[in-house]
N, CA, C and O atoms as a Maestro MAE file, in Angstrom:
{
 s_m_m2io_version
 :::
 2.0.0
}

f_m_ct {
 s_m_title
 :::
 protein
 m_atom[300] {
  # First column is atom index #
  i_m_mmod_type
  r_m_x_coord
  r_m_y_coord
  r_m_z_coord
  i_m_residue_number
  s_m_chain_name
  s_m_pdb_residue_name
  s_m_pdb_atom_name
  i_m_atomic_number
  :::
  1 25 116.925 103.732 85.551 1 A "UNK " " N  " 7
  2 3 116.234 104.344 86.659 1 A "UNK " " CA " 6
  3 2 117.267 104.621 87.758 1 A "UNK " " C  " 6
  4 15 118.044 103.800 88.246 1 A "UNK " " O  " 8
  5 25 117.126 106.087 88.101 2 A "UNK " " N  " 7
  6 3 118.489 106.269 89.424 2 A "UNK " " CA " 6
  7 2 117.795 105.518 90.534 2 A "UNK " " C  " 6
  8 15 116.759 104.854 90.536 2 A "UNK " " O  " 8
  9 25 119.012 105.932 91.847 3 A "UNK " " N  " 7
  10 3 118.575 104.630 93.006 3 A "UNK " " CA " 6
  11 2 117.165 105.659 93.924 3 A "UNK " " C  " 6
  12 15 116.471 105.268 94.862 3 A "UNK " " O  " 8
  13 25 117.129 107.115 93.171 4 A "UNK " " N  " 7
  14 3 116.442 107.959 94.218 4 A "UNK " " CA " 6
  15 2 115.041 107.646 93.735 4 A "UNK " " C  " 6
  16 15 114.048 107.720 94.458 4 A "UNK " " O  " 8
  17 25 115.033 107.246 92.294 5 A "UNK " " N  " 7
  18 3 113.745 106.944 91.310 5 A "UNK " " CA " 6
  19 2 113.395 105.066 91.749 5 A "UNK " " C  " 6
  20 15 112.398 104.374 91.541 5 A "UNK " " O  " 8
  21 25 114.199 104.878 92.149 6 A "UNK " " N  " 7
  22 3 113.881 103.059 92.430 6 A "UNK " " CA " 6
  23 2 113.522 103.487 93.923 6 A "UNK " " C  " 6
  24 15 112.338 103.150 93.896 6 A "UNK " " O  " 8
  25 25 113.683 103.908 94.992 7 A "UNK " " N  " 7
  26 3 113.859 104.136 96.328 7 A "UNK " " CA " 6
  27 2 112.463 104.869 96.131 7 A "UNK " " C  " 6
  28 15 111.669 104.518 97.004 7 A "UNK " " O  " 8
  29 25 111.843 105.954 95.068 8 A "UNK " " N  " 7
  30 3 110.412 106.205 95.537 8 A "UNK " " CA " 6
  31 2 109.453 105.514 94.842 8 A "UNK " " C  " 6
  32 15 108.306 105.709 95.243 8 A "UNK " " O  " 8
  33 25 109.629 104.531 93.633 9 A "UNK " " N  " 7
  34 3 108.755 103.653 93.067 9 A "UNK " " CA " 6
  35 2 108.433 102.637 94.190 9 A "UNK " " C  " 6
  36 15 107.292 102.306 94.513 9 A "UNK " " O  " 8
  37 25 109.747 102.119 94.826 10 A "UNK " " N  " 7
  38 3 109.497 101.215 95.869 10 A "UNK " " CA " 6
  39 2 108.277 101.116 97.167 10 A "UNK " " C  " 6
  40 15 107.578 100.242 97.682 10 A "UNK " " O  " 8
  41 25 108.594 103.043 97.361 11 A "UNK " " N  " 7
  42 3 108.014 103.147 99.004 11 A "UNK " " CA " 6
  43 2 106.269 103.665 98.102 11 A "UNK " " C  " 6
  44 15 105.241 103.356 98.703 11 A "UNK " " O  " 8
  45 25 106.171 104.248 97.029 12 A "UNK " " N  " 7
  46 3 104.864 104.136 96.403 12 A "UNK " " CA " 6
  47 2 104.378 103.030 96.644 12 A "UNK " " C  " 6
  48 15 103.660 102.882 97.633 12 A "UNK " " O  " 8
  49 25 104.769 101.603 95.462 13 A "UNK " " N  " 7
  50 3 104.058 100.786 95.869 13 A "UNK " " CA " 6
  51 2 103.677 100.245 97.135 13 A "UNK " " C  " 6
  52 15 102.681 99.523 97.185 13 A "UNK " " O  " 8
  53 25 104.266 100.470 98.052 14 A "UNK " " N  " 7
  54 3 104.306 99.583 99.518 14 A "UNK " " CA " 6
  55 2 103.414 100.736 100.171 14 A "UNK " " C  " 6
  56 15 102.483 100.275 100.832 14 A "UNK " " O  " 8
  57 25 103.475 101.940 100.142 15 A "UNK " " N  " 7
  58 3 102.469 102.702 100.428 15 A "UNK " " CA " 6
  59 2 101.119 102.511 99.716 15 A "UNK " " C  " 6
  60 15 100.202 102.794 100.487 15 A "UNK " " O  " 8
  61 25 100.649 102.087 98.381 16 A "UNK " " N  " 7
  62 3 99.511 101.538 97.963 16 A "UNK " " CA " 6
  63 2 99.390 100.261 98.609 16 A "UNK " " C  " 6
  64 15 98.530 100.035 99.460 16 A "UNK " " O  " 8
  65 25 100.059 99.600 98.302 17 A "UNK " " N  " 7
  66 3 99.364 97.653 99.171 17 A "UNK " " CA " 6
  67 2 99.105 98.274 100.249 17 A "UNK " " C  " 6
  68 15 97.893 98.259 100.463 17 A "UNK " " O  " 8
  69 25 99.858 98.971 101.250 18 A "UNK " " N  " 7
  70 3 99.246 99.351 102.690 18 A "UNK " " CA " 6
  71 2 97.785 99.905 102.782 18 A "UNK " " C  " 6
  72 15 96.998 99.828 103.726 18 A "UNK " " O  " 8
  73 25 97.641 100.448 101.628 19 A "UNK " " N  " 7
  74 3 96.324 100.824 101.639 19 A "UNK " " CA " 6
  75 2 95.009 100.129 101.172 19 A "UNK " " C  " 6
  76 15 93.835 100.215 101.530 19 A "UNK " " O  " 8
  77 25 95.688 99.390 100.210 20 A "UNK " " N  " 7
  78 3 94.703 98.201 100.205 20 A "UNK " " CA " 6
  79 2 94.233 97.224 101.021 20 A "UNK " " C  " 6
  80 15 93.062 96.863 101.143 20 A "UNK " " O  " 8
  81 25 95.163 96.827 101.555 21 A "UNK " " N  " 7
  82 3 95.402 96.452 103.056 21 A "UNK " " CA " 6
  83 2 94.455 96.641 103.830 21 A "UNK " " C  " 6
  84 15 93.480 95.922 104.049 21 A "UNK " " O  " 8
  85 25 94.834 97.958 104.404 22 A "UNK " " N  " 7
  86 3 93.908 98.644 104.795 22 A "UNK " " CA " 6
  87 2 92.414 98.210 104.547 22 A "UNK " " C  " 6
  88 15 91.759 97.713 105.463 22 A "UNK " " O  " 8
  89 25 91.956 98.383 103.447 23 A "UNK " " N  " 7
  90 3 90.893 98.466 103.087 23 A "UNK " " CA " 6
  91 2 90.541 96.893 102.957 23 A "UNK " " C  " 6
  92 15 89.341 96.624 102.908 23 A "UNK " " O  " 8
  93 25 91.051 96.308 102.924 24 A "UNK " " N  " 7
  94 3 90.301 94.602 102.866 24 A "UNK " " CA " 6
  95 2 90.357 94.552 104.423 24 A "UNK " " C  " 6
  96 15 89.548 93.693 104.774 24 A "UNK " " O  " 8
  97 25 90.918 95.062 105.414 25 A "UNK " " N  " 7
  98 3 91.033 94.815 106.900 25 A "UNK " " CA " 6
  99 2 89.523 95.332 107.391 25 A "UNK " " C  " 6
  100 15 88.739 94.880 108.225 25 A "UNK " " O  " 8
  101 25 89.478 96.311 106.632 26 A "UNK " " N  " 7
  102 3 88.028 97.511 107.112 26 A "UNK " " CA " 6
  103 2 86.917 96.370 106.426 26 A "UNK " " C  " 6
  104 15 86.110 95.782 107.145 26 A "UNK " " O  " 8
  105 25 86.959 96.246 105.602 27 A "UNK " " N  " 7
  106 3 86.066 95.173 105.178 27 A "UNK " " CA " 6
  107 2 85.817 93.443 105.847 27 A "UNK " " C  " 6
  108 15 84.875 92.672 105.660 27 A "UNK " " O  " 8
  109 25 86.772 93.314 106.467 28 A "UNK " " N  " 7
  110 3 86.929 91.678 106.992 28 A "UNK " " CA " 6
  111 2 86.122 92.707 109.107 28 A "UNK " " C  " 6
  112 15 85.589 92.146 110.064 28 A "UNK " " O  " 8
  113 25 86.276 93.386 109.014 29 A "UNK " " N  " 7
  114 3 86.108 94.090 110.365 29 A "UNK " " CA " 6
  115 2 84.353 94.083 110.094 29 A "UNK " " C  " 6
  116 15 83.614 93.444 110.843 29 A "UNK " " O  " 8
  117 25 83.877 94.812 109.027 30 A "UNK " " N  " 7
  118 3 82.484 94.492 109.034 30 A "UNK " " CA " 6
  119 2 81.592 93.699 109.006 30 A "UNK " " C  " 6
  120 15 80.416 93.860 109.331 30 A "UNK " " O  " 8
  121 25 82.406 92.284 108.390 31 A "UNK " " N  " 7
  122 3 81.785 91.340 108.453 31 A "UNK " " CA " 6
  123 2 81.455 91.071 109.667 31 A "UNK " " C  " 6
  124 15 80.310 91.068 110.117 31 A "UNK " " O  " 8
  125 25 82.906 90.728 110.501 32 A "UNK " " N  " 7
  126 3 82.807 90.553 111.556 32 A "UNK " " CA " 6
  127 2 82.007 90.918 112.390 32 A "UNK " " C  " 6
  128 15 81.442 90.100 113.116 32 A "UNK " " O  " 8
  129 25 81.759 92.377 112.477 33 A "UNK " " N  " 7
  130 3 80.961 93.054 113.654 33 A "UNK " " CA " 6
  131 2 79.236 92.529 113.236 33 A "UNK " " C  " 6
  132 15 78.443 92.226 114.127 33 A "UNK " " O  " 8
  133 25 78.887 92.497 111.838 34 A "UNK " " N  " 7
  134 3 77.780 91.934 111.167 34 A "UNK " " CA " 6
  135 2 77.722 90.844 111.934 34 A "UNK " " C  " 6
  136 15 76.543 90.519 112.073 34 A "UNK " " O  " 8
  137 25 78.551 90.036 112.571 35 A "UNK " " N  " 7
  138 3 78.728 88.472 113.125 35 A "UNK " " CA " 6
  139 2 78.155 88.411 113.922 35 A "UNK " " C  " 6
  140 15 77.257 87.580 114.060 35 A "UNK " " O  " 8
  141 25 78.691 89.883 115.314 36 A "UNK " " N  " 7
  142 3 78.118 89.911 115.854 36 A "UNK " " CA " 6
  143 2 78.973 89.739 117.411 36 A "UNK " " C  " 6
  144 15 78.470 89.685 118.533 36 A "UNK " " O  " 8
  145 25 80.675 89.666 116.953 37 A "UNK " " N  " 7
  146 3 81.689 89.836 117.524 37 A "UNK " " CA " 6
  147 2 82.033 90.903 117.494 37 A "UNK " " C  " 6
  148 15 81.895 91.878 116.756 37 A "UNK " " O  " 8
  149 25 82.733 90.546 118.784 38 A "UNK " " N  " 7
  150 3 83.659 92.186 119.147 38 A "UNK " " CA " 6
  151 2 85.241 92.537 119.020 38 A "UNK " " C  " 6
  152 15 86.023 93.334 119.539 38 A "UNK " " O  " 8
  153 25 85.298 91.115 117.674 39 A "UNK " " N  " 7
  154 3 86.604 91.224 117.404 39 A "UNK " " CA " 6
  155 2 87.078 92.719 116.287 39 A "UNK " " C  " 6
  156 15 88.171 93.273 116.163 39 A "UNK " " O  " 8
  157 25 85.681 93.023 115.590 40 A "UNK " " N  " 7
  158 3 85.580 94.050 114.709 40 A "UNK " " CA " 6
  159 2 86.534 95.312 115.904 40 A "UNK " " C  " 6
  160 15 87.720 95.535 115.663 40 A "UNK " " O  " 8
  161 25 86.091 95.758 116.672 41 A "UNK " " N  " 7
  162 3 86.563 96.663 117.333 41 A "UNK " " CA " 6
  163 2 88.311 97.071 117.595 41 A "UNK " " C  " 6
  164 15 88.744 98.220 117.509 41 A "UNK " " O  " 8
  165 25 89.175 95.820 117.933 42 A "UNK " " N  " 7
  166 3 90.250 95.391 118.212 42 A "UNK " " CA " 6
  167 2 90.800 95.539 116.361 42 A "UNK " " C  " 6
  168 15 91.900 96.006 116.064 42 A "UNK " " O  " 8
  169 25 90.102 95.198 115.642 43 A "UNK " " N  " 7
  170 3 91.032 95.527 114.373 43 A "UNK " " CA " 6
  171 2 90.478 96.607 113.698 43 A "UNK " " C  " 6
  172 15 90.724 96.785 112.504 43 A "UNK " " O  " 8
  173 25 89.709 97.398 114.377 44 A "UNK " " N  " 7
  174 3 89.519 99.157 113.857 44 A "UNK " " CA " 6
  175 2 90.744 99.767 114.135 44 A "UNK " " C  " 6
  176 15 91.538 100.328 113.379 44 A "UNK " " O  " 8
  177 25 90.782 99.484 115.856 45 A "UNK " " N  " 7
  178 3 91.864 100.181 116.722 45 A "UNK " " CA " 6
  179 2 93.302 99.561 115.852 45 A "UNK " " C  " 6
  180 15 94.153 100.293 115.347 45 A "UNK " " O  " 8
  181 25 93.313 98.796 115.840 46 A "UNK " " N  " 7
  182 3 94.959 98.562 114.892 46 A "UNK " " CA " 6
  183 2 95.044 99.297 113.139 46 A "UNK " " C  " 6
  184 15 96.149 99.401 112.605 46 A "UNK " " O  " 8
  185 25 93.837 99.727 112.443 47 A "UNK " " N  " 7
  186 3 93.544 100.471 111.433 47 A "UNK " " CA " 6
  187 2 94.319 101.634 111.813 47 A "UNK " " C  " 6
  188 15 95.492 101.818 111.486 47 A "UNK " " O  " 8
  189 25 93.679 102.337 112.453 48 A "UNK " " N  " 7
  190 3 93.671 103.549 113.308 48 A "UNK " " CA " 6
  191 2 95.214 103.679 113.629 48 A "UNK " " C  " 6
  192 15 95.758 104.702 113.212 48 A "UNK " " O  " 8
  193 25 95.964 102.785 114.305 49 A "UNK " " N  " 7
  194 3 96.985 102.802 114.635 49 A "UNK " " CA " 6
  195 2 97.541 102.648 113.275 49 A "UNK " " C  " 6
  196 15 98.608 103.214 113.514 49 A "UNK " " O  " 8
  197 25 97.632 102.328 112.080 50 A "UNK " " N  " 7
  198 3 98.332 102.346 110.622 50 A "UNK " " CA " 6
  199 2 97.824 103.745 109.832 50 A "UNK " " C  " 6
  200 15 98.528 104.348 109.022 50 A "UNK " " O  " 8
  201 25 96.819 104.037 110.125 51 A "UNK " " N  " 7
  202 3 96.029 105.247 109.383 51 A "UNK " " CA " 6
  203 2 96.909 106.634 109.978 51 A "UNK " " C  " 6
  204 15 97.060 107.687 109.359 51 A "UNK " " O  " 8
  205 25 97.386 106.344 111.220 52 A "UNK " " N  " 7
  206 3 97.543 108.075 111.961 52 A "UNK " " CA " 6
  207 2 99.160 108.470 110.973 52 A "UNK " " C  " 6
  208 15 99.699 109.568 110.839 52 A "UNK " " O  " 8
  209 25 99.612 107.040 110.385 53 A "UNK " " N  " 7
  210 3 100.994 107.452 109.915 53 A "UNK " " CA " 6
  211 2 100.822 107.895 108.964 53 A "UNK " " C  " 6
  212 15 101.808 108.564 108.654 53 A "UNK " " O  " 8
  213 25 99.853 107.931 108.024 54 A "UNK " " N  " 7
  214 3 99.811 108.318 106.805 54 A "UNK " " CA " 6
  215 2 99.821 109.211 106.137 54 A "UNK " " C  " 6
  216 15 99.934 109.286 104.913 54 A "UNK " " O  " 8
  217 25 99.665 110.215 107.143 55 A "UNK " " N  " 7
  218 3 99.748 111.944 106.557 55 A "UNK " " CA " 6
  219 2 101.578 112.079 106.180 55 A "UNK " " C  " 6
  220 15 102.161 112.758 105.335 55 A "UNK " " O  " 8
  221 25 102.080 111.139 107.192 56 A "UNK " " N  " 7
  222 3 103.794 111.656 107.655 56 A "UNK " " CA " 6
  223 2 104.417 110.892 106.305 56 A "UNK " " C  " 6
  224 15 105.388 111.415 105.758 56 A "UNK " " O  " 8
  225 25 103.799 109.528 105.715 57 A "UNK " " N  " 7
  226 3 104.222 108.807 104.994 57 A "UNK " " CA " 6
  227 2 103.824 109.820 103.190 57 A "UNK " " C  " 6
  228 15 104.646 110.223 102.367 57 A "UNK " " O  " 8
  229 25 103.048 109.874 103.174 58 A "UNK " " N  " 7
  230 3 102.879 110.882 102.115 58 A "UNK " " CA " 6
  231 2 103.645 111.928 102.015 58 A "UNK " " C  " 6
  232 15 104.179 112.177 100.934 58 A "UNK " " O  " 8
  233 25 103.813 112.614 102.957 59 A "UNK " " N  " 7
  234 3 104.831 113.658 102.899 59 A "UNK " " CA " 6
  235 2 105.940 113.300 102.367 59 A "UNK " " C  " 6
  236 15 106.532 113.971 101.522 59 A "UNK " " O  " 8
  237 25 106.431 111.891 102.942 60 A "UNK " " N  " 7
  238 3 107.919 111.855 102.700 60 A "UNK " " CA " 6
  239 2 108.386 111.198 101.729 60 A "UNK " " C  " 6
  240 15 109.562 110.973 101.444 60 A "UNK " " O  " 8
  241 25 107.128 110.787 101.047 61 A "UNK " " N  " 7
  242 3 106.900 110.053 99.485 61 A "UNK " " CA " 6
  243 2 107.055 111.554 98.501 61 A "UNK " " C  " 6
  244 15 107.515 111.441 97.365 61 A "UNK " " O  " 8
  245 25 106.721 112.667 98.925 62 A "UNK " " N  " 7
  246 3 106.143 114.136 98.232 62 A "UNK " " CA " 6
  247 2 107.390 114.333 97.998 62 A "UNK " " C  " 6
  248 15 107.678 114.507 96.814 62 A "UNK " " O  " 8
  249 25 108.689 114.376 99.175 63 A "UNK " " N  " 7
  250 3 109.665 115.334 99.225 63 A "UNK " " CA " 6
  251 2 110.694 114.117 98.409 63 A "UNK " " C  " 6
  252 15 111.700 114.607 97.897 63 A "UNK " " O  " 8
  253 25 110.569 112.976 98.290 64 A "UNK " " N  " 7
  254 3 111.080 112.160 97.562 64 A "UNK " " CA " 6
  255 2 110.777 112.273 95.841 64 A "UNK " " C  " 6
  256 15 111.607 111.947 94.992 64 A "UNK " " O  " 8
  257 25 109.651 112.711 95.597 65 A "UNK " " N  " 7
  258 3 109.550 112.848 94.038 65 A "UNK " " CA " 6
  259 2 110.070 114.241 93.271 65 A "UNK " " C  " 6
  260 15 109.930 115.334 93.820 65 A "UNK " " O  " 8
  261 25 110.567 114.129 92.201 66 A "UNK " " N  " 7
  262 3 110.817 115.512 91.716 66 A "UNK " " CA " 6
  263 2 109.830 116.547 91.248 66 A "UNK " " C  " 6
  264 15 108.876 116.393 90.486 66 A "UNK " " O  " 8
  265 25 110.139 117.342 91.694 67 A "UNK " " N  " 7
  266 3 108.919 118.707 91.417 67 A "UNK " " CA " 6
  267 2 109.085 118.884 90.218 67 A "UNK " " C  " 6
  268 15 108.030 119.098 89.622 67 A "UNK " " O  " 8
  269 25 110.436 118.885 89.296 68 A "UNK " " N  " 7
  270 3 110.065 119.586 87.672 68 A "UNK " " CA " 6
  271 2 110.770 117.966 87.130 68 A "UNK " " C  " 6
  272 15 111.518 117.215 87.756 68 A "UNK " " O  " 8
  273 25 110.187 117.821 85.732 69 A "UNK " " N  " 7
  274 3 110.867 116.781 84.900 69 A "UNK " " CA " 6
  275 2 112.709 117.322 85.006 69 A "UNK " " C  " 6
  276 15 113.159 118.464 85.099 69 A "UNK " " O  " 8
  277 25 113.213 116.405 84.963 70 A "UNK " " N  " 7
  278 3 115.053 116.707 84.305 70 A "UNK " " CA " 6
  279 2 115.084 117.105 82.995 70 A "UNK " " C  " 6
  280 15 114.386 116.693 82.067 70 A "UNK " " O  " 8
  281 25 115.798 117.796 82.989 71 A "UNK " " N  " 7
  282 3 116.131 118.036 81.442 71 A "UNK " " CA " 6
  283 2 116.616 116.843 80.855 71 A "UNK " " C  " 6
  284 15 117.145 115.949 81.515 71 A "UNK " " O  " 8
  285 25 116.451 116.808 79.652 72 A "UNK " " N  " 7
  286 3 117.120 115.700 78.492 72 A "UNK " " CA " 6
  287 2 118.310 116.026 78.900 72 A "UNK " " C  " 6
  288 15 118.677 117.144 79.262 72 A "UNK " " O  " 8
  289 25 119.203 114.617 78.822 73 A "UNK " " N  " 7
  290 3 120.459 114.290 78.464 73 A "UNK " " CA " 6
  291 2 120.768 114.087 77.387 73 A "UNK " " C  " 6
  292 15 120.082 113.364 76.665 73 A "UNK " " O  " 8
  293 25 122.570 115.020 76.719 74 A "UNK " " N  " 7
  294 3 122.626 115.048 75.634 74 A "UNK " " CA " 6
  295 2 123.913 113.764 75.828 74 A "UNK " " C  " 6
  296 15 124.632 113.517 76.796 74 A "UNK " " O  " 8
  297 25 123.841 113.254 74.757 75 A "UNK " " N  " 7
  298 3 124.939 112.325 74.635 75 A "UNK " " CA " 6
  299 2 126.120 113.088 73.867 75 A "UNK " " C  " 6
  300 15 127.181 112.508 73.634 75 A "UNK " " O  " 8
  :::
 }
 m_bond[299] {
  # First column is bond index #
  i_m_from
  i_m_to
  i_m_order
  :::
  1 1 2 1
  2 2 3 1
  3 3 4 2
  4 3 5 1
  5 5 6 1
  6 6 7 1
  7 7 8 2
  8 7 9 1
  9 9 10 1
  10 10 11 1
  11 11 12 2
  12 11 13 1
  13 13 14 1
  14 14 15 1
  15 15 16 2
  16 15 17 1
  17 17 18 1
  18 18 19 1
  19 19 20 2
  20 19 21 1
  21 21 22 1
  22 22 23 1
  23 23 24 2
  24 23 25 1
  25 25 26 1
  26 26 27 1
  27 27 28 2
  28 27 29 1
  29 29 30 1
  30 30 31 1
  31 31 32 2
  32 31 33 1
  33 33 34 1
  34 34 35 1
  35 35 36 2
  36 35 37 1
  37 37 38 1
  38 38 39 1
  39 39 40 2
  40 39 41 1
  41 41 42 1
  42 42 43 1
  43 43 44 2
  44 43 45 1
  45 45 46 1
  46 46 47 1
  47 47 48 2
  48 47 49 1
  49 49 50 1
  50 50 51 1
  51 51 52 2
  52 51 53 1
  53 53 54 1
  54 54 55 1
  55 55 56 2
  56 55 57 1
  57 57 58 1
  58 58 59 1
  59 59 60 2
  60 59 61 1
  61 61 62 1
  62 62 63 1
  63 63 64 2
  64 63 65 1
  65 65 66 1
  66 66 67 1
  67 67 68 2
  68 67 69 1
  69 69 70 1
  70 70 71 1
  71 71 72 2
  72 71 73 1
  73 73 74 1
  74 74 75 1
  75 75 76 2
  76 75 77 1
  77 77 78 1
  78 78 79 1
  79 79 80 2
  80 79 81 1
  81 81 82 1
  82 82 83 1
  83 83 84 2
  84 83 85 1
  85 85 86 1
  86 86 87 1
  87 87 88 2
  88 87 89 1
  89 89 90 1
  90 90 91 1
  91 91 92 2
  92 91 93 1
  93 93 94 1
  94 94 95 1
  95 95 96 2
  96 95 97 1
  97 97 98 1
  98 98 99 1
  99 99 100 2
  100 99 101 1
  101 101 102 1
  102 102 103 1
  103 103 104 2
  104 103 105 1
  105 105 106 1
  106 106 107 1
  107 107 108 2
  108 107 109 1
  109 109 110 1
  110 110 111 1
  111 111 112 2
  112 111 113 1
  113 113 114 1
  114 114 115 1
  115 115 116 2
  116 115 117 1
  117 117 118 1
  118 118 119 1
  119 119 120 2
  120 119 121 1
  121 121 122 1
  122 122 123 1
  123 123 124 2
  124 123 125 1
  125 125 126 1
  126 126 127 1
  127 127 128 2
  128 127 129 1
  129 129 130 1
  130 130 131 1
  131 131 132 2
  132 131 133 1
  133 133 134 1
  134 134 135 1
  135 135 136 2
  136 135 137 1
  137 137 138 1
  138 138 139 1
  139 139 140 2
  140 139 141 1
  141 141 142 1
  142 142 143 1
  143 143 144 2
  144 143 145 1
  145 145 146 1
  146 146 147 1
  147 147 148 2
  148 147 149 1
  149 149 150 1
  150 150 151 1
  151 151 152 2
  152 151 153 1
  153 153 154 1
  154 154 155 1
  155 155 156 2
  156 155 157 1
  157 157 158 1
  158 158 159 1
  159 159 160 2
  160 159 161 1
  161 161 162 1
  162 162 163 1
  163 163 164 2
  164 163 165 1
  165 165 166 1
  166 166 167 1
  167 167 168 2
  168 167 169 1
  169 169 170 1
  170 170 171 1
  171 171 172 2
  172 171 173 1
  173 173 174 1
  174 174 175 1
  175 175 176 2
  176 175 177 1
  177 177 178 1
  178 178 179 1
  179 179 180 2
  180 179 181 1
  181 181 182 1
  182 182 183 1
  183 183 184 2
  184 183 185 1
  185 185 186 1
  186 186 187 1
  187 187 188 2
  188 187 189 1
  189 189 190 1
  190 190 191 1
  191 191 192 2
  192 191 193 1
  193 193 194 1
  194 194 195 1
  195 195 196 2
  196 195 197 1
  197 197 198 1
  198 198 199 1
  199 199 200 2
  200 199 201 1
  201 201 202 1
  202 202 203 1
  203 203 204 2
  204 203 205 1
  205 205 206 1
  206 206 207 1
  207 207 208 2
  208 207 209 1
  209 209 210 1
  210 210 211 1
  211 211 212 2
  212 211 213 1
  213 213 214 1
  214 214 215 1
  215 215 216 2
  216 215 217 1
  217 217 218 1
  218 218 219 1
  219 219 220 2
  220 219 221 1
  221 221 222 1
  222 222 223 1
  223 223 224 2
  224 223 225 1
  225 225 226 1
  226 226 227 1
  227 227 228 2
  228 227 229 1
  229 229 230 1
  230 230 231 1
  231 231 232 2
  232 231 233 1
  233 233 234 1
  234 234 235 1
  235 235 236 2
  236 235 237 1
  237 237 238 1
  238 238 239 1
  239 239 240 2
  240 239 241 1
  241 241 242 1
  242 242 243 1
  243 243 244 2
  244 243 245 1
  245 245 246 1
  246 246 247 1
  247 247 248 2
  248 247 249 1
  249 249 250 1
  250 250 251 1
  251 251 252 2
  252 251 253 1
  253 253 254 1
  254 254 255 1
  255 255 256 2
  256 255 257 1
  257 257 258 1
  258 258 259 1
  259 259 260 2
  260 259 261 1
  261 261 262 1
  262 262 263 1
  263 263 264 2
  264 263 265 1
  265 265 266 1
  266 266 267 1
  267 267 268 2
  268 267 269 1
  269 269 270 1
  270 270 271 1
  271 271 272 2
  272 271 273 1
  273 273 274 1
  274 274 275 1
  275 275 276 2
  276 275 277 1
  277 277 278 1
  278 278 279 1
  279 279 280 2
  280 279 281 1
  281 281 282 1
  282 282 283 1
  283 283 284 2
  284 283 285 1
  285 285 286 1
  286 286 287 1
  287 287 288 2
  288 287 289 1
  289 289 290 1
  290 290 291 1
  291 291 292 2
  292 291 293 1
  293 293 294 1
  294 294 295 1
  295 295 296 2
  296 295 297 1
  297 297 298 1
  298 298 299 1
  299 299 300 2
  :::
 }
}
């Protein structure tokens, strides 16, 4: 695997856990507000603040992957 193919497997995965992340945060937030606290609110707003990067982070995951397969290498 080259270092450009290890360098976007890397920021993939860490871009998925972030999103899972994400999503168990959105879920621990509903409970919460279900509670009946107003701590739900304070960890939307920090969602929100991880969510706005994500258009920019995809992109730069996009321009990191190759558009056509490589040709075979001949030995």
């Amino acid at each position: 695997m080259s270092e450009k193919e290890s360098i976007t497997t890397l920021l993939t995965l860490l871009d998925s856990r972030q999103a899972r992340l994400a999503a168990a945060c959105k879920e621990i937030a509903d409970w919460v507000d279900n509670q009946g606290h107003p701590t739900a609110l304070r960890i939307r707003d920090r969602l929100n603040d991880i969510e706005k990067d994500t258009p920019q982070i995809r992109s730069a995951l996009s321009s990191l992957k190759p558009v056509e397969p490589p040709l075979p290498r001949f030995r």
